[in-house]
ROTI-66295 format. One record per residue (C-alpha): residue in one letter; y, z, x. Coordinates in steps of 0.1 Angstrom, whole numbers, padded with zeros to 4 digits, always signed. Layout:
<recs>
AYZX;...
</recs>
This chain:
<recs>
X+1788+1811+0444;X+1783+1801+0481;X+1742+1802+0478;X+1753+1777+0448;X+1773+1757+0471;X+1747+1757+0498;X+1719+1748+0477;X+1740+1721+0458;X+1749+1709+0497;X+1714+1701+0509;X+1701+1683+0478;X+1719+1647+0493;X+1703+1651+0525;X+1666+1653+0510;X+1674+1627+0489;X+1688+1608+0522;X+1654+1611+0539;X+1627+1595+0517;X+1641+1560+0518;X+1636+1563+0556;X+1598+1564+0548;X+1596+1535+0523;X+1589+1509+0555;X+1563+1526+0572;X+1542+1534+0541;X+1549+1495+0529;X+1533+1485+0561;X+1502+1503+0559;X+1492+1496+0526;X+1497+1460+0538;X+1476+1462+0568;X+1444+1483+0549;X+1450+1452+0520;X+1440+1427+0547;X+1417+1444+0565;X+1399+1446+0529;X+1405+1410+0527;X+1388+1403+0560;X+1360+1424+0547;X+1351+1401+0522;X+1357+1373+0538;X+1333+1381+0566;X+1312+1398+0544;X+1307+1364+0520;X+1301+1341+0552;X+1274+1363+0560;X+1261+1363+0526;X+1269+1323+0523;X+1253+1313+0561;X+1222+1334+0552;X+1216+1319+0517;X+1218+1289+0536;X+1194+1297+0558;X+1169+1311+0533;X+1173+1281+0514;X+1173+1256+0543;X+1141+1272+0552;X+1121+1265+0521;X+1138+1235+0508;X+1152+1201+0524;X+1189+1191+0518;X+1197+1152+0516;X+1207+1147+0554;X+1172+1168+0559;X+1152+1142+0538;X+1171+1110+0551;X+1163+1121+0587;X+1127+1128+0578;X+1121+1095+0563;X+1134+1075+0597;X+1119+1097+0619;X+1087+1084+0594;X+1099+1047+0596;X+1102+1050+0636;X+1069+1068+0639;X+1053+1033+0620;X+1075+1010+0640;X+1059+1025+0668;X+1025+1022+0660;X+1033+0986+0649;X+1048+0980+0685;X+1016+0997+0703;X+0989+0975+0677;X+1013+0941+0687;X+1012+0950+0727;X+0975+0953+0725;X+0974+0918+0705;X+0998+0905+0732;X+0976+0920+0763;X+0940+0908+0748;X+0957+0870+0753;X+0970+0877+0785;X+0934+0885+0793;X+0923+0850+0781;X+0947+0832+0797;X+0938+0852+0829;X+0904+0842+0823;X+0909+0811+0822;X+0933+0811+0853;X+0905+0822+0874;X+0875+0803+0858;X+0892+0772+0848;X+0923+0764+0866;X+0914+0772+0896;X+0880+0758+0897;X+0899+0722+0895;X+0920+0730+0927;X+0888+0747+0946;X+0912+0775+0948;X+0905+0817+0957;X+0908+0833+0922;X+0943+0858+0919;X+0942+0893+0935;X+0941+0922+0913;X+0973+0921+0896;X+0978+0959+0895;X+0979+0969+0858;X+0962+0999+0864;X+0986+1010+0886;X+1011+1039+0866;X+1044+1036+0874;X+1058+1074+0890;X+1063+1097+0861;X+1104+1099+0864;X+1102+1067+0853;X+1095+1083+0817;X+1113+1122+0827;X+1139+1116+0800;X+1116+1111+0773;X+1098+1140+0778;X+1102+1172+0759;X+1109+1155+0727;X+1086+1167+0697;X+1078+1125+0697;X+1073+1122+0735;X+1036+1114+0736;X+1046+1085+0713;X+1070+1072+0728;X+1059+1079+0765;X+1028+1058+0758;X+1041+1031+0742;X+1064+1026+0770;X+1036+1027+0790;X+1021+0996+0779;X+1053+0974+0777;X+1055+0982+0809;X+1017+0974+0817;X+1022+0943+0800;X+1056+0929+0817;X+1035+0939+0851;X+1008+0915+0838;X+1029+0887+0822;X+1047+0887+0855;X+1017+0882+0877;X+1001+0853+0855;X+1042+0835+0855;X+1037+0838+0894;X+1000+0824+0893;X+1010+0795+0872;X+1039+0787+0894;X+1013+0786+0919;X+0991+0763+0901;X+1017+0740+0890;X+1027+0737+0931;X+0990+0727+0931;X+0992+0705+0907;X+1021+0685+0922;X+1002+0688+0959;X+0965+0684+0952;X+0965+0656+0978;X+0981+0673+1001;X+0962+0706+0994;X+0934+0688+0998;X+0942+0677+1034;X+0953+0715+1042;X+0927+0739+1031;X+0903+0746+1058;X+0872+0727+1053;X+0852+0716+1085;X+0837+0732+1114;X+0861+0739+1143;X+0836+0729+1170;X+0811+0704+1170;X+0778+0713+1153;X+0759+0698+1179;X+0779+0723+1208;X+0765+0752+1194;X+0740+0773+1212;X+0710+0772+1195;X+0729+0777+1158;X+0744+0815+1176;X+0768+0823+1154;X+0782+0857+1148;X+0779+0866+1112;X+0816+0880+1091;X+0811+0913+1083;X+0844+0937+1073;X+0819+0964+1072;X+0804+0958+1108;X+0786+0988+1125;X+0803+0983+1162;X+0774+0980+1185;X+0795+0995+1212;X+0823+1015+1197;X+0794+1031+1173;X+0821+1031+1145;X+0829+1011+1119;X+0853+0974+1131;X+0855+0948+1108;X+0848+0913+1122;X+0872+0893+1103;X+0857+0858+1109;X+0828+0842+1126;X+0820+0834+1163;X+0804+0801+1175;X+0783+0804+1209;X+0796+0774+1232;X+0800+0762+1265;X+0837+0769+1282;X+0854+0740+1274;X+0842+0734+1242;X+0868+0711+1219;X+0884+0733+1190;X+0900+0711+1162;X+0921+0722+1139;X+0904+0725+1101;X+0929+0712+1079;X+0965+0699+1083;X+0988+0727+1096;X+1017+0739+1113;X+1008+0756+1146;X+1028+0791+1138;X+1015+0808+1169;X+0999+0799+1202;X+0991+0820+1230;X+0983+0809+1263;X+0981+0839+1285;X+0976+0877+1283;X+0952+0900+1264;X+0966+0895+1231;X+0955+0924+1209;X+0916+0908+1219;X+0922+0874+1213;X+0929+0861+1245;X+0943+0834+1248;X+0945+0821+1207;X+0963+0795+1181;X+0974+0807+1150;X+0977+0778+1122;X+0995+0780+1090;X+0980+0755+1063;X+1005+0763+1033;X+0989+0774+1001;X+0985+0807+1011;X+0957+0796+1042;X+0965+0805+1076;X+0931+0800+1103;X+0931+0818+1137;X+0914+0803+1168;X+0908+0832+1196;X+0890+0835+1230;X+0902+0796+1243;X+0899+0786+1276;X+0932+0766+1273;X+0957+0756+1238;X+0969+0722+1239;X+0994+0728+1211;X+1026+0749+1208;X+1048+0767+1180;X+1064+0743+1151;X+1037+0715+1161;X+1022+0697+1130;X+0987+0690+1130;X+0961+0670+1110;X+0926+0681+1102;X+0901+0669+1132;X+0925+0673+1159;X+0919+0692+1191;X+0940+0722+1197;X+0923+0737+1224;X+0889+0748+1238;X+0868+0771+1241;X+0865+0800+1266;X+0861+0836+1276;X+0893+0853+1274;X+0907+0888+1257;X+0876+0914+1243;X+0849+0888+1251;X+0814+0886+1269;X+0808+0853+1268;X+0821+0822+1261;X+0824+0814+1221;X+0850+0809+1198;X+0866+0834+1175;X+0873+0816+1145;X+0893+0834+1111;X+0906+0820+1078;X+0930+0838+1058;X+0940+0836+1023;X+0973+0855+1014;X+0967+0872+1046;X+0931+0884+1033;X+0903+0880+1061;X+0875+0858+1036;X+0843+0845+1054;X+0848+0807+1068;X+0811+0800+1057;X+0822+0796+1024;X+0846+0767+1038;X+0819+0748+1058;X+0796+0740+1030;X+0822+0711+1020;X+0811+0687+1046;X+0770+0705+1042;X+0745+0695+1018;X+0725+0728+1000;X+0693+0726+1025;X+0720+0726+1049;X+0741+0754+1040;X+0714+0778+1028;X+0694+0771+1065;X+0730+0782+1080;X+0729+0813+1058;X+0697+0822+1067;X+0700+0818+1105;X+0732+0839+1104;X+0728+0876+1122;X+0749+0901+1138;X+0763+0887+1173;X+0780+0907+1196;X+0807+0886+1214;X+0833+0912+1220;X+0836+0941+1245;X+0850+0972+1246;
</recs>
């Protein structure tokens, strides 16, 4: 009877224990259902993201298509641009033909420098284009605007110039150098130093441009100015870089005319002068050996040869017995 009772006794308190377990067991069946349920999920993105790779791989969705056909549309723009800048640069050219041939042959003026088309601009200009599977393209293209705003902007500043021509052809007229800046009949026997930027130094043995032409005189020689100008510069004393003592003239329109190796100057800065009139005279002073006169014209600060200035006031037998009389003079020392 008391086994009975014992066994009867512990029944309850097995009973008592199993709901104690209910939780725990709840919980991991709920934690292995959503770790299948992450399974899936990962497992169908995979599968999802790779069919959509396969298929993006073979075959072209709708954004794919839409961004191939502008990318084809900007590819033809382009070459439409590049076709019109080459139209746009061939008439350039003609004006610029013109500019030098015609234009300028009705003011007797130099023609225009090189305008510098052929100079690239540095290549971080175009850096963030580069890399792009349409760089080449694009790049180029650029390349040419740019070529041709370089080239529109130099013939804008020629015309400028020409229509200041236009306004001042009398007065240009009276300012570009155009006679002899001694007296024909002064010279020594027609000794007259030849302009040569490639001289062979006779003494130096090394190549020193002469930058204008020297006129063998007697000291005090008169030295008149060769168009109207504004003295800019004259030096009375000291060696002055060779010159001696020397007046500097600035004729507008881009001419400026040097006058070197004077005995004395008879003008001084901000004088105005007219063509003909005496500025100074001849001498021996600076790099010289003997007496002569050193006489330069400059064109946008370009040395050009002064010959090509005297034949204004020269008939053709004239001029061409000049030319052939000219030779290599050495006037200078070292």
């Amino acid at each position: 009877m008391e086994q009975k009772a014992d066994s009867t006794n512990t029944q309850p308190s097995t009973r008592a224990k199993r709901p104690a377990e209910a939780p725990e067991t709840t919980h991991v069946a709920f934690r292995l259902r959503t770790y299948r349920l992450l399974r899936r999920i990962i497992a169908g993105f995979i599968v999802v993201s790779l069919a959509n790779f396969i298929f993006s791989s073979f075959f072209h969705t709708p954004k794919m298509y839409r961004i191939n056909r502008e990318n084809r549309e900007l590819k033809l723009r382009y070459r439409i641009l590049e076709e019109r800048i080459r139209t746009a640069r061939a008439r350039v050219e003609e004006i610029r033909h013109r500019d030098n041939h015609v234009y300028r042959s009705l003011f007797a003026t130099d023609s225009t420098a090189s305008d510098g088309a052929a100079v690239p601009y540095p290549d971080e200009k175009y850096a963030s284009l580069a890399g792009d599977e349409y760089a080449p393209l694009m790049i180029g293209t650029w390349q040419q605007l740019d070529a041709l705003a370089r080239e529109l902007y130099f013939e804008s500043v020629s015309f400028d110039e020409l229509q200041t021509l236009a306004r001042n052809k009398e007065k240009m007229s009276a300012a570009i150098p155009a006679i002899w800046p001694i007296d024909r009949a002064r010279l020594h026997n027609d000794r007259i130093g030849a302009f040569n930027p490639r001289r062979l130094h006779p003494i130096l043995h090394r190549i020193v441009p002469h930058n204008g032409v020297d006129f063998g005189c007697d000291r005090g020689t008169p030295v008149y100015a060769t168009g109207d100008a504004m003295v800019e510069a004259a030096v009375s004393s000291g060696h002055n870089g060779g010159f001696g003592r020397m007046v500097l003239l600035d004729h507008e329109f881009g001419y400026k005319t040097r006058y070197a190796h004077l005995d004395k100057v008879l003008v001084k800065p901000g004088d105005r002068v007219v063509r003909g009139q005496k500025i100074g005279e001849a001498g021996n002073t600076g790099r010289s050996t003997s007496t002569h006169l050193h006489y330069e014209v400059l064109h946008r600060g370009r040395p050009v040869n002064p010959i090509n200035y005297f034949n204004r006031n020269m008939t053709s037998e004239e001029y061409d017995k000049l030319m052939s009389r000219m030779r290599e003079t050495n006037f200078e020392k070292l």
